[in-house]
VMD Tcl script that draws the C-alpha trace (Angstrom):
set ca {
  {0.00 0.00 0.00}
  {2.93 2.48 1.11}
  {4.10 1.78 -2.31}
  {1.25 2.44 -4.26}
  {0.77 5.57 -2.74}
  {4.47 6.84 -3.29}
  {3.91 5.66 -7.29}
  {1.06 8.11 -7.12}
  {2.64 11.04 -5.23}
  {5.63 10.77 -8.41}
  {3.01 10.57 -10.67}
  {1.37 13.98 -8.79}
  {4.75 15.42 -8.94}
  {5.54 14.51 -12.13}
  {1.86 16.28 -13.77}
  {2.55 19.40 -11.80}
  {6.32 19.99 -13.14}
  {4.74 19.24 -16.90}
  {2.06 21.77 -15.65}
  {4.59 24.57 -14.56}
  {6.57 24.05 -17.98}
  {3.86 23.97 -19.81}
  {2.41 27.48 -18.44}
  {5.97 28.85 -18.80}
  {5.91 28.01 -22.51}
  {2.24 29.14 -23.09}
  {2.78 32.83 -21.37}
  {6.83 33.71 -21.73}
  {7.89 31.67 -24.92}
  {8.32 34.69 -27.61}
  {6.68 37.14 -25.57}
  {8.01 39.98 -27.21}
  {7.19 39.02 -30.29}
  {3.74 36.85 -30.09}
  {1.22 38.99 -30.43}
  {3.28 41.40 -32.43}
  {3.02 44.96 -30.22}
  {0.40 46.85 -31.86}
  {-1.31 50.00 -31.25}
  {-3.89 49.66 -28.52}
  {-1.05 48.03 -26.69}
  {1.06 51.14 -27.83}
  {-0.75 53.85 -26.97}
  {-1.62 52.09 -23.51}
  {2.75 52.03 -22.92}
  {2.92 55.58 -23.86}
  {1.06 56.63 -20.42}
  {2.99 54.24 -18.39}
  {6.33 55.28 -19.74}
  {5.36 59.15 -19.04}
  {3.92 58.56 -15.59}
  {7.49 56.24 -15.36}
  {10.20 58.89 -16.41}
  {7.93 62.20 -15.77}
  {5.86 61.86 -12.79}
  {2.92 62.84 -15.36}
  {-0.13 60.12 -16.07}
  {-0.81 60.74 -19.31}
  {-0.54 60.62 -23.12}
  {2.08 62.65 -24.63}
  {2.54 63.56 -28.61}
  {5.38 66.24 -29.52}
  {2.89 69.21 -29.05}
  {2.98 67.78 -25.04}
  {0.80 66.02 -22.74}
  {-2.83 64.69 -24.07}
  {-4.96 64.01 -21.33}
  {-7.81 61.18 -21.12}
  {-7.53 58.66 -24.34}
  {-5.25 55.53 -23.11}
  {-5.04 57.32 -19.75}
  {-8.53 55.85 -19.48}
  {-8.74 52.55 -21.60}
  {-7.08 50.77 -19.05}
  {-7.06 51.45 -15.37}
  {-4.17 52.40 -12.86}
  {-4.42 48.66 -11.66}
  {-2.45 47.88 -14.82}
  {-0.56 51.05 -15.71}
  {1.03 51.73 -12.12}
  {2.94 48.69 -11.75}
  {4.03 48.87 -14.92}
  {5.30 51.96 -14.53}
  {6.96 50.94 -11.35}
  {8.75 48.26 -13.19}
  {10.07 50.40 -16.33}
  {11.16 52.69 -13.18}
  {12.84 49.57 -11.73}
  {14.38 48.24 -14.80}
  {13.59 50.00 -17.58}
  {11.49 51.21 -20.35}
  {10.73 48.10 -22.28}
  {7.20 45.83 -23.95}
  {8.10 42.31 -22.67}
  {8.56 43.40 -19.38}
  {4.88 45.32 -19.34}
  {4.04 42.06 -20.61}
  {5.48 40.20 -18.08}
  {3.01 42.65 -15.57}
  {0.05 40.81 -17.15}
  {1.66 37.52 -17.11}
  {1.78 37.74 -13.66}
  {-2.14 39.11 -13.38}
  {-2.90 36.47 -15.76}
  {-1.09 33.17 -13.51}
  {-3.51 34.75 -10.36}
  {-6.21 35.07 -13.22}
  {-6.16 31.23 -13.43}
  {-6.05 30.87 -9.53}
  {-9.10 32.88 -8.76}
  {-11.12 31.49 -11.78}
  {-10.10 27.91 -10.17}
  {-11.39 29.52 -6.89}
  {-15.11 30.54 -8.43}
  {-15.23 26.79 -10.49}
  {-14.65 25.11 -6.95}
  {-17.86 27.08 -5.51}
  {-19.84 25.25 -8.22}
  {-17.61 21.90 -9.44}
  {-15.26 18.85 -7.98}
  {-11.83 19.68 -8.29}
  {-11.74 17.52 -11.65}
  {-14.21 19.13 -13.22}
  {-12.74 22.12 -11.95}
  {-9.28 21.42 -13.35}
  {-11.36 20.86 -16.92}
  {-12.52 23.99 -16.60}
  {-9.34 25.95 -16.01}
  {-8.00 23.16 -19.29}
  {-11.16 24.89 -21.32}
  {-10.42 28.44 -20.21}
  {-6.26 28.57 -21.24}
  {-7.14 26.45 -24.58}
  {-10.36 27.37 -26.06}
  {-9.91 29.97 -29.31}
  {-13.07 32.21 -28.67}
  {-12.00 33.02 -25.07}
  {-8.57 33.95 -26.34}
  {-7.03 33.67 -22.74}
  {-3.46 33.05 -23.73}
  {-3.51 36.25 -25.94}
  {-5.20 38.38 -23.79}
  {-2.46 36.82 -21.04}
  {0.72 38.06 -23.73}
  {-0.84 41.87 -24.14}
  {-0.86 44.63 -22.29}
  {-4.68 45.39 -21.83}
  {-7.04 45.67 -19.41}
  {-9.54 42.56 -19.85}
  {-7.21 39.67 -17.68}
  {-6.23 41.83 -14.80}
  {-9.90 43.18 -14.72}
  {-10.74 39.62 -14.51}
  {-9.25 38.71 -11.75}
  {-10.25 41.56 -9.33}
  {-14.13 40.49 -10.72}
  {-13.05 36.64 -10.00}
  {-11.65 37.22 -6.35}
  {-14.67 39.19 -5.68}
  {-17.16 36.67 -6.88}
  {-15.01 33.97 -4.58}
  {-15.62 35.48 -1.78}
  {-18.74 36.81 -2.17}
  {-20.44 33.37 -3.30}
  {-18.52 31.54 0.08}
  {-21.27 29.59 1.49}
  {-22.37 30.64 4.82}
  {-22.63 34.35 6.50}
  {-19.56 37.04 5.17}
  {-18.17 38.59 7.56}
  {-18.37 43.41 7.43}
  {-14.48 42.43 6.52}
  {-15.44 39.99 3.69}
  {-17.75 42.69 2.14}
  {-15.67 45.08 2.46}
  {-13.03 43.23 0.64}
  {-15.67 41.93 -2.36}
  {-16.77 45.88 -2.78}
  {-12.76 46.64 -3.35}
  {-12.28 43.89 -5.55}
  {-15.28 44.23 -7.64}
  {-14.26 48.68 -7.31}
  {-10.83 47.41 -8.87}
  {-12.23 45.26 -11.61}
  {-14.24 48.63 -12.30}
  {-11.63 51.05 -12.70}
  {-9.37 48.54 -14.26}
  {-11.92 48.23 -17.37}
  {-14.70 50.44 -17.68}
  {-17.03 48.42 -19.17}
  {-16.86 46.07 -16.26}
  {-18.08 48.70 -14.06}
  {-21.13 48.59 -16.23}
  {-22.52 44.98 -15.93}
  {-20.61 44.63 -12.35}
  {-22.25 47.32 -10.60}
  {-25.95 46.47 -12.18}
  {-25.20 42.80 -11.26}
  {-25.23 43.27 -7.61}
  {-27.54 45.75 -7.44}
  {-29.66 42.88 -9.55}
  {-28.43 40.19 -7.44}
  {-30.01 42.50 -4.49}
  {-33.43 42.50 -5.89}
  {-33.17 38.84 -6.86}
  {-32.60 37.92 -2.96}
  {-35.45 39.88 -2.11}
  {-37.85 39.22 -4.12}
  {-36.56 35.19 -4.72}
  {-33.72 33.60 -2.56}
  {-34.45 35.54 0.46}
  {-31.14 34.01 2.04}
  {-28.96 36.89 2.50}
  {-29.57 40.32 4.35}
  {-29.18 43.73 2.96}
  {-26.03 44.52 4.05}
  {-24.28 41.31 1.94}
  {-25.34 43.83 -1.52}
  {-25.59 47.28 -0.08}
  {-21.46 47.34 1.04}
  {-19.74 45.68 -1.64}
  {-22.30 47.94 -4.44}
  {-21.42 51.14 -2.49}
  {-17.71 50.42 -2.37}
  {-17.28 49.64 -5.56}
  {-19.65 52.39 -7.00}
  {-17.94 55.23 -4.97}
  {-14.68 53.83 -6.05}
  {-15.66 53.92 -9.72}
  {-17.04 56.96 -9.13}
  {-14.05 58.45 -7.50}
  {-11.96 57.44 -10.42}
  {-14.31 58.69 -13.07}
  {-14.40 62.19 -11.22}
  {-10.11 62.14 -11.33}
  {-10.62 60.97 -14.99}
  {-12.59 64.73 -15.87}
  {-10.95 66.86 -13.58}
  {-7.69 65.92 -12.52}
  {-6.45 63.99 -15.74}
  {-8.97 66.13 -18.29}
  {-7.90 68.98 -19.42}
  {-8.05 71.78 -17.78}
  {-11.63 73.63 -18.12}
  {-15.04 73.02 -18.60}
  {-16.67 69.38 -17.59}
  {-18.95 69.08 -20.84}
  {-15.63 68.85 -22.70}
  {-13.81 66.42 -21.09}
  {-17.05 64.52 -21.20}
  {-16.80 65.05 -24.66}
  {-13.28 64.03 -25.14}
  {-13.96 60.50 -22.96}
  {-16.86 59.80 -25.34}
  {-14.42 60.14 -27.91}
  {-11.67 57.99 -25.88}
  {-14.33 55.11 -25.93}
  {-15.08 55.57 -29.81}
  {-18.55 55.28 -29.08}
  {-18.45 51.26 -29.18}
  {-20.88 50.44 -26.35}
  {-24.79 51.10 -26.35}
  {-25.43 50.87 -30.24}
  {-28.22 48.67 -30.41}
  {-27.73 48.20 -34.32}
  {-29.12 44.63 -35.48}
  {-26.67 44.00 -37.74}
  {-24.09 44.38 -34.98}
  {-26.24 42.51 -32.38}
  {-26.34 39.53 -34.53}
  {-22.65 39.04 -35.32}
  {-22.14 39.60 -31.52}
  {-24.79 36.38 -31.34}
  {-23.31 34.59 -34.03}
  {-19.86 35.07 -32.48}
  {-21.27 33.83 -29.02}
  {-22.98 30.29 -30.64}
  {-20.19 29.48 -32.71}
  {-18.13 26.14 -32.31}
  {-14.99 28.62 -31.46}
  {-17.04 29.38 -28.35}
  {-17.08 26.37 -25.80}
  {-17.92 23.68 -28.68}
  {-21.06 25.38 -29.09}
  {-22.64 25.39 -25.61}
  {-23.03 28.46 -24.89}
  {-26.69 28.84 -24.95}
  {-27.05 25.38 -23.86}
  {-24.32 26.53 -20.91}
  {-27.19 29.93 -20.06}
  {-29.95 27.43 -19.84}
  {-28.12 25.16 -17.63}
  {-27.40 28.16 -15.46}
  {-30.44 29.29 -15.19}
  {-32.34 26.16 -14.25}
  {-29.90 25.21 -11.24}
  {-30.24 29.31 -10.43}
  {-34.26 28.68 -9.88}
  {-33.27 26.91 -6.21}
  {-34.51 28.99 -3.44}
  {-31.99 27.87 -1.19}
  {-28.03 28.78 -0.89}
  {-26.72 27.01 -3.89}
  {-29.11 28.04 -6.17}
  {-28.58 31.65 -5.06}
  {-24.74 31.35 -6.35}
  {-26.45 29.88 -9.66}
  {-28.46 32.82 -9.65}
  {-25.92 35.34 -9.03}
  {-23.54 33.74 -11.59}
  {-26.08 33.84 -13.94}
  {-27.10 37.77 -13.10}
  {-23.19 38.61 -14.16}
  {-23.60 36.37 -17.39}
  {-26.73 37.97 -18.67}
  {-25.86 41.72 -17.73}
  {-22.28 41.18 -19.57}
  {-23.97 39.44 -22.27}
  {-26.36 42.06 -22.71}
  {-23.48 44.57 -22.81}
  {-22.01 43.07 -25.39}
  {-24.41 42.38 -27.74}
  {-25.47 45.86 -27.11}
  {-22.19 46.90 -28.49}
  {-19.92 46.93 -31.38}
  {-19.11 43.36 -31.66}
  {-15.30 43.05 -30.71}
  {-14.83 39.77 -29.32}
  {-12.74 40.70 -26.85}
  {-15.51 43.19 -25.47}
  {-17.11 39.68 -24.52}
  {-14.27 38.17 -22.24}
  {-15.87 38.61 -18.83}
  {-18.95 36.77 -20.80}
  {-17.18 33.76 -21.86}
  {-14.57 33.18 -19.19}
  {-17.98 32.92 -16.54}
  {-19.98 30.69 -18.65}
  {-17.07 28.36 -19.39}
  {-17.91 27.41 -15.86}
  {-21.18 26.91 -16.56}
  {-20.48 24.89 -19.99}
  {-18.10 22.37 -18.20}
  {-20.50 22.07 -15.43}
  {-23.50 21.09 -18.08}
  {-20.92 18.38 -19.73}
  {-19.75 17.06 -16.45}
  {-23.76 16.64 -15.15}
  {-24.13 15.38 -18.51}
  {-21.82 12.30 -18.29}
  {-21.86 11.75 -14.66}
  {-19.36 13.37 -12.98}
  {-15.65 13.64 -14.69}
  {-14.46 11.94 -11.69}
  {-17.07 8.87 -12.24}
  {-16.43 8.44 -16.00}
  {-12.68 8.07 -15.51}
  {-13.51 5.48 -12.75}
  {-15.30 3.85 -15.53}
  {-12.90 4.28 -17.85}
  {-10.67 2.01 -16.12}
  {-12.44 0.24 -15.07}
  {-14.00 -0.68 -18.57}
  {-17.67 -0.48 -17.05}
  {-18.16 1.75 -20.49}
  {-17.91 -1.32 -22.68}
  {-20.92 -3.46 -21.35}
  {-23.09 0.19 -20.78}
  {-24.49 1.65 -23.48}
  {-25.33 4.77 -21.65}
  {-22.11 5.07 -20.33}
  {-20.67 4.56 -24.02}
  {-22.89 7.69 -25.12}
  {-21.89 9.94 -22.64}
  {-18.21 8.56 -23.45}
  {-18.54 9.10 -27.32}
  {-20.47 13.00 -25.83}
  {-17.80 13.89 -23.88}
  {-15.02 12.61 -26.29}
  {-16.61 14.76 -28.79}
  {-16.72 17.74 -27.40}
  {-13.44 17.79 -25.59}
  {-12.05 17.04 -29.24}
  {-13.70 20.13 -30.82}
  {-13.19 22.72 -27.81}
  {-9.48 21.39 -26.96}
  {-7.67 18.96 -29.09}
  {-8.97 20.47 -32.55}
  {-7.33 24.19 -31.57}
  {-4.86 23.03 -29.66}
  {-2.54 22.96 -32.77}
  {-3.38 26.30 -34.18}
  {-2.26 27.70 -30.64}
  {0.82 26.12 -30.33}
  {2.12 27.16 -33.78}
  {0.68 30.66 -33.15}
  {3.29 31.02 -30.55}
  {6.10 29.42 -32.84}
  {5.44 31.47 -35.83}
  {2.78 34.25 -35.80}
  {3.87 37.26 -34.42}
  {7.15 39.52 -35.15}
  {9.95 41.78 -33.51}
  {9.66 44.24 -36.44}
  {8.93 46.82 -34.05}
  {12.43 46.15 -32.21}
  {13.92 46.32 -35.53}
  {12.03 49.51 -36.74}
  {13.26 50.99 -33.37}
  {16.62 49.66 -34.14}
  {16.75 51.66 -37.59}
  {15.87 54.81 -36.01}
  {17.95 54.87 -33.24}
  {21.16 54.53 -35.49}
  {19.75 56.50 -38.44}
  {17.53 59.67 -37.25}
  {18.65 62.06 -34.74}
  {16.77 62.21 -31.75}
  {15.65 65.91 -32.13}
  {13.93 64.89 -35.58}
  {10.04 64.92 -36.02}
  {8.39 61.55 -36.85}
  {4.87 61.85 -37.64}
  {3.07 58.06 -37.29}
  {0.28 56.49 -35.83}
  {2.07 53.50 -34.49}
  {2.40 54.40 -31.08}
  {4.08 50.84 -29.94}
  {7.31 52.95 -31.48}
  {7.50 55.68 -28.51}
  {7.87 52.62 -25.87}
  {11.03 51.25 -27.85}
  {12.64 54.47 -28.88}
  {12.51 58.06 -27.20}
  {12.15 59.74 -30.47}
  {9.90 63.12 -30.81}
  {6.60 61.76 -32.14}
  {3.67 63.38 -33.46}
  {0.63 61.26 -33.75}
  {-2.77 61.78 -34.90}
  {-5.17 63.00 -31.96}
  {-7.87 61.19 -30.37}
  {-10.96 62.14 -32.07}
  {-9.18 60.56 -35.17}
  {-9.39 57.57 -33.59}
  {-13.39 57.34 -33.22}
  {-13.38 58.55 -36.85}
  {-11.87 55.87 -37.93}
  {-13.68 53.19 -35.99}
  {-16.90 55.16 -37.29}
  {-16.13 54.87 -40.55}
  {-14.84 51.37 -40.35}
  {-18.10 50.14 -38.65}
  {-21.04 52.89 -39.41}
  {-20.13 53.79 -43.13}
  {-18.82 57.07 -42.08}
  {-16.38 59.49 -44.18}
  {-13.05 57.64 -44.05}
  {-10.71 59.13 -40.85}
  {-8.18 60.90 -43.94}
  {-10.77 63.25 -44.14}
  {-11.04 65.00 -41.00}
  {-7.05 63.96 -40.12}
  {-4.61 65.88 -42.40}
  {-1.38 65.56 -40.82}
  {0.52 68.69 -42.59}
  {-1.89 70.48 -41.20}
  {-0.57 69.69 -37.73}
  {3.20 69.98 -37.98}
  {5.80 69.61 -40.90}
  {7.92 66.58 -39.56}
  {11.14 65.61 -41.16}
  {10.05 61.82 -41.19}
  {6.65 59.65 -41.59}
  {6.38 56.27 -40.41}
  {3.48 54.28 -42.21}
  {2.87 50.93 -40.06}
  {0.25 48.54 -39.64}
  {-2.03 51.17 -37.87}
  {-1.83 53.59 -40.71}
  {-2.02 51.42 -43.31}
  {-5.40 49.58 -41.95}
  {-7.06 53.32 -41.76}
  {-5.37 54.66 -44.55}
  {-4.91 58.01 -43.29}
  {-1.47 59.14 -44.90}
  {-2.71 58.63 -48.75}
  {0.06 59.00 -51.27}
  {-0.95 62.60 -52.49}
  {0.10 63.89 -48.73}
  {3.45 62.19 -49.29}
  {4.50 63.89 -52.33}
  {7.05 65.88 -50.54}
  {8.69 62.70 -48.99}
  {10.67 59.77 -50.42}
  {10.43 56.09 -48.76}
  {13.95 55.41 -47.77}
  {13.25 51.87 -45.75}
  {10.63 49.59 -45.26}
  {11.13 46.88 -42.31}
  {7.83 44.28 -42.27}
  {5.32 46.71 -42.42}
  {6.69 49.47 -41.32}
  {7.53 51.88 -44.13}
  {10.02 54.92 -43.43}
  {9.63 58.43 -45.18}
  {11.90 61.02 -45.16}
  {11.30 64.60 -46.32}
  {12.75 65.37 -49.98}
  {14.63 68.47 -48.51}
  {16.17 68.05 -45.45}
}
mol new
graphics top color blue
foreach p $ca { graphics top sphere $p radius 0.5 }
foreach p [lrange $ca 0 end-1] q [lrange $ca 1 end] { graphics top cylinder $p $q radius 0.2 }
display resetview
């Protein structure tokens, strides 16, 4: 017996070494180069390096500082400490990647945490399997990139442990779910949207439903996290907005958002369905996954109450996204919740994952036709959702991707003095060289989602870039290219003197 047990703690071992260098190789392997930097990612740097080097938390272009913009897409959770660490060590992208590495690693713990409070530590593990691996969540890129949507995550995930603990929460535990769920608000704005109308839901569903929790379980977490929100939206227009009246820097955070929330367009609400019942979603179970939700959430007792506030989560971030423009990743939150509730359904399903494997070696499956099914079920969809993409991801990180940035930034630095003017609207180049930069301003930005997505005038023409400064260099990169907003008959008066991937390098005819 002694021995059989030592054979299995080896065997433990052994998985949880292939684990750790497995996640190593998922989240570090080429991550300067996989996903290539790009600009959301760029212009998110640029306020991270400033608040790094100048004290100042802000965007900067060579006119000087530009208030709101990427100083709100993503929160202080994420741009702080990766400002402390370019202090530390640098001003570089794979180490603010590394930053969301690390949010992403306790990303994975606290999403274990929440699939414990409704699965078996098998079907738990599953889950977290489903979550790293499946292409419509997108974990492992959103894990390699600085943006807000993992570390937003995990506040909302450590919140939602706590808060769904079975028994009474202690005034400490409440207090620590408002702050969590207040961080996951600031951190990403658009969580502060279905996050603070999910509690306040969840309230009215336990009084009018469950009836198992008193006031004071919704009332401290909501007011926490609203004031904090609110705290940081009131810094966003005064302190951080320019300095004047408050209708404008309302007007220039509408424009920072590029109007993509709150459309209610059908065409965009049913590609934002069609994205959410495709096979690239959980196999296909994702309304299957709601259903299943809200049938165990109909319980008027404790566990159907943590069905029934999981569910309020799913259907108010669901309802925010297919409100919206339709970016995928604007449906993370969404899909990162229901993949508990989609492993849940398949484990119910079949029995328990813990059961079938019993059977499994049991070979029980062979003279059980019902066991076969839920065998040749299971099989099935653990073949489309894992095995099937698994492939595609791995050579994603061996291939896709590129350092041309690094080598762009390479070019410059031995080739163009540092007092020259680039003009570009690559932004990922002012985090790998300190050159002076002038780059389209934020407005042009929602004119060119508008007329990407709504059929407006193209962003060229209400952006002319000579109209702004005369720089002695234009850099054309992927950014400019997609929105076409340097046509060739505003070049005329420069020459292309390098291109590097797709990065094209202009210098002025004259100088």
């Amino acid at each position: 017996m002694d021995r059989i047990i030592r054979d299995r703690s080896w065997i433990r071992y052994l998985l949880v070494i292939f684990a750790a260098l497995f996640l190593g190789f998922i989240f570090l392997y080429r991550l300067d180069e996989y996903p290539a930097p790009w600009f959301d990612e760029g212009s998110h740097l640029h306020v991270a390096k400033n608040f790094a080097l100048n004290g100042v938390y802000a965007d900067y272009s060579s006119e000087g500082i530009r208030y709101l913009g990427p100083a709100i897409g993503v929160g202080p959770t994420v741009l702080v400490p990766i400002a402390a660490a370019f202090r530390a060590f640098g001003v570089s992208i794979p180490l603010a990647r590394i930053v969301i590495v690390v949010y992403s690693l306790l990303g994975l713990v606290a999403f274990s945490l929440v699939a414990l409070r409704f699965l078996s530590r098998p079907t738990a593990l599953l889950a977290v399997i489903v979550l790293l691996l499946s292409p419509g969540i997108d974990y492992l890129y959103y894990s390699r990139t600085v943006l807000g949507e993992v570390p937003g995550l995990f506040f909302l995930l450590f919140g939602l442990w706590i808060w769904l603990k079975p028994g009474t929460r202690t005034l400490i535990e409440q207090v620590a779910v408002g702050i969590l769920m207040g961080l996951a608000c600031i951190t990403k704005n658009q969580f502060a949207v279905f996050t603070l109308l999910s509690i306040f839901l969840a309230w009215i569903a336990d009084l009018a439903w469950y009836r198992q929790r008193g006031w004071r379980d919704f009332i401290m977490p909501m007011s926490i996290a609203g004031l904090m929100f609110s705290a940081w939206i009131y810094i966003v227009l005064f302190a951080l907005g320019e300095p004047g009246a408050m209708s404008d820097n309302l007007a220039d955070l509408r424009a920072a958002s590029a109007g993509a929330f709150f459309i209610f367009d059908i065409a965009f609400i049913r590609r934002a369905v069609e994205f959410l019942i495709s096979v690239n979603v959980l196999g296909g179970l994702f309304i299957p996954a709601l259903l299943y939700g809200v049938v165990r959430g109909l319980k008027r007792d404790e566990s159907g109450q943590r069905f029934g506030i999981l569910m309020i989560f799913v259907i108010t971030s669901t309802s925010l996204f297919v409100t919206s423009i339709g970016w995928p990743r604007y449906a993370f939150g969404t899909v990162v919740m229901v993949t508990i509730l989609a492993v849940g359904l398949v484990s119910d399903l079949i029995g328990g994952v813990h059961d079938l494997w019993l059977s499994l070696r049991r070979r029980v499956f062979i003279d059980d036709p019902d066991r076969m099914a839920k065998m040749v079920l299971v099989t099935g969809w653990f073949f489309a959702t894992i095995l099937l993409p698994l492939y595609p991801r791995v050579t994603s990180l061996l291939w896709d991707g590129n350092g041309d940035v690094y080598a762009v930034g390479s070019y410059l630095e031995t080739t163009v003095a540092q007092d020259a003017l680039i003009e570009t609207w690559e932004p990922e180049l002012g985090t790998v060289t300190d050159h002076r930069y002038h780059y389209p301003p934020q407005i042009v930005l929602a004119n060119a989602v508008a007329a990407e997505w709504f059929q407006a005038p193209p962003a060229r023409a209400s952006y002319d870039f000579r109209d702004y400064v005369d720089p002695d260099y234009v850099i054309i990169g992927p950014f400019g290219k997609y929105t076409g907003i340097y046509p060739p008959e505003r070049l005329l008066a420069y020459e292309l003197i390098q291109s590097i991937g797709a990065y094209d390098v202009y210098r002025h005819r004259h100088r």
